[in-house]
N, C-alpha and C positions, 0 to 999 in steps of 0.2 A: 709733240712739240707745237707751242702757239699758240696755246688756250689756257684760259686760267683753268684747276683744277682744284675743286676741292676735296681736303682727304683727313679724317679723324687723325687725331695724335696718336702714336700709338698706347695701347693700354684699352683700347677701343672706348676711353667715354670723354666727355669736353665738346668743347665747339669744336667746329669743321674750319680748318685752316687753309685759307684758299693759298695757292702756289702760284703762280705767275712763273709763264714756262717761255720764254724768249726766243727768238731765232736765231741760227748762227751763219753768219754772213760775212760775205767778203766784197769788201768796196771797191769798186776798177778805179785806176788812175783818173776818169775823168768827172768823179764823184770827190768835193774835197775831203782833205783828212777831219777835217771836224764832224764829218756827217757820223763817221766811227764812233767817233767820241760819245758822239750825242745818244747813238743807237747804243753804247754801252752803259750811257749814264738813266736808260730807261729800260735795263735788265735783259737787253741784246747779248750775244758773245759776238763781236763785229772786230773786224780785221781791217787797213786798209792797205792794201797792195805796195804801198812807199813808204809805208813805216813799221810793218809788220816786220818782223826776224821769220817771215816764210819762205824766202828765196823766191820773191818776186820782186818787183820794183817797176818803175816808169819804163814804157813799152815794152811790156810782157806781151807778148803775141796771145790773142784771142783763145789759141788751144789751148796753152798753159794756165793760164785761168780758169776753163774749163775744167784739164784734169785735177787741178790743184781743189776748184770746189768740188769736184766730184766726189776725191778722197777723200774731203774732210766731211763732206756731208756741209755744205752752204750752202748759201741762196748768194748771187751776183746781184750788186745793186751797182747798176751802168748804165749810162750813157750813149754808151757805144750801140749807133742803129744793128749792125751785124749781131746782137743779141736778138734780134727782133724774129729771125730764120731758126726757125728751133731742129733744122741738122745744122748750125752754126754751133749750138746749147748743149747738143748730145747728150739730153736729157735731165741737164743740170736746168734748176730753177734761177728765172731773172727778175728782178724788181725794179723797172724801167726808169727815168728822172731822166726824161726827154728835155727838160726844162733848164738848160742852164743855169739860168738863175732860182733854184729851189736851192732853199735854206735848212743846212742841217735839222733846224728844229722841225721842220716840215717833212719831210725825210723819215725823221721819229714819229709822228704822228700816224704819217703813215702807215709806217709799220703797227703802229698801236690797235689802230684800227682792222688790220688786217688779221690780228692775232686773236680776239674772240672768235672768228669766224673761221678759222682752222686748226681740226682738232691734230693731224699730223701733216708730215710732209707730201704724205699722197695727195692731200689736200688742194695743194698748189699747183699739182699736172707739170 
């Protein structure tokens, strides 16, 4: 997950057709809903906590978010300094925007960037 890949067609001959392999992420409440958007409109699977149909919504206590990405296998993009304690994380991965003011589209860049340089989830720690 998070690196592009390239792989033959099958039939084994032709060009190498790169994949582009995204992350799958869940937005906390203090992250706006457009940041989702944005991260899905750049080949993310992004979720955000108040508009998802996951049985979360606005003040979801910090654990439930946790076990909720745990399950699904996500990455938390929050706000919230208490991600920052990783026995807060129990092991789930966080993608910090300490910035209030950081814009969707900045949000996606990020991630863009981040996704050459991790070839899976172990990747992230």
């Amino acid at each position: 997950m998070g690196r592009d890949d390239a792989r033959r067609p099958r039939g084994g001959g032709g060009r190498r057709v790169a994949i582009r392999i995204g992350f799958r992420l869940l937005v906390d409440e203090n992250v706006t809903p457009g940041t989702a958007v944005e991260l899905r409109s750049r080949g993310h699977d992004a979720v955000h906590v108040t508009t998802a149909d996951v049985g979360l919504g606005d003040g979801t206590p910090g654990r439930e978010l946790v076990r909720f990405a745990s399950e699904e296998d996500r990455i938390v993009v929050t706000g919230e300094k208490g991600f920052l304690d990783p026995d807060h994380r129990n092991g789930v991965t966080a993608l910090f925007c300490l910035d209030d003011d950081l814009r969707p589209g900045e949000v996606g860049r990020l991630a863009d960037r981040l996704r050459p340089s991790v070839a899976s989830r172990n990747d992230l720690g």
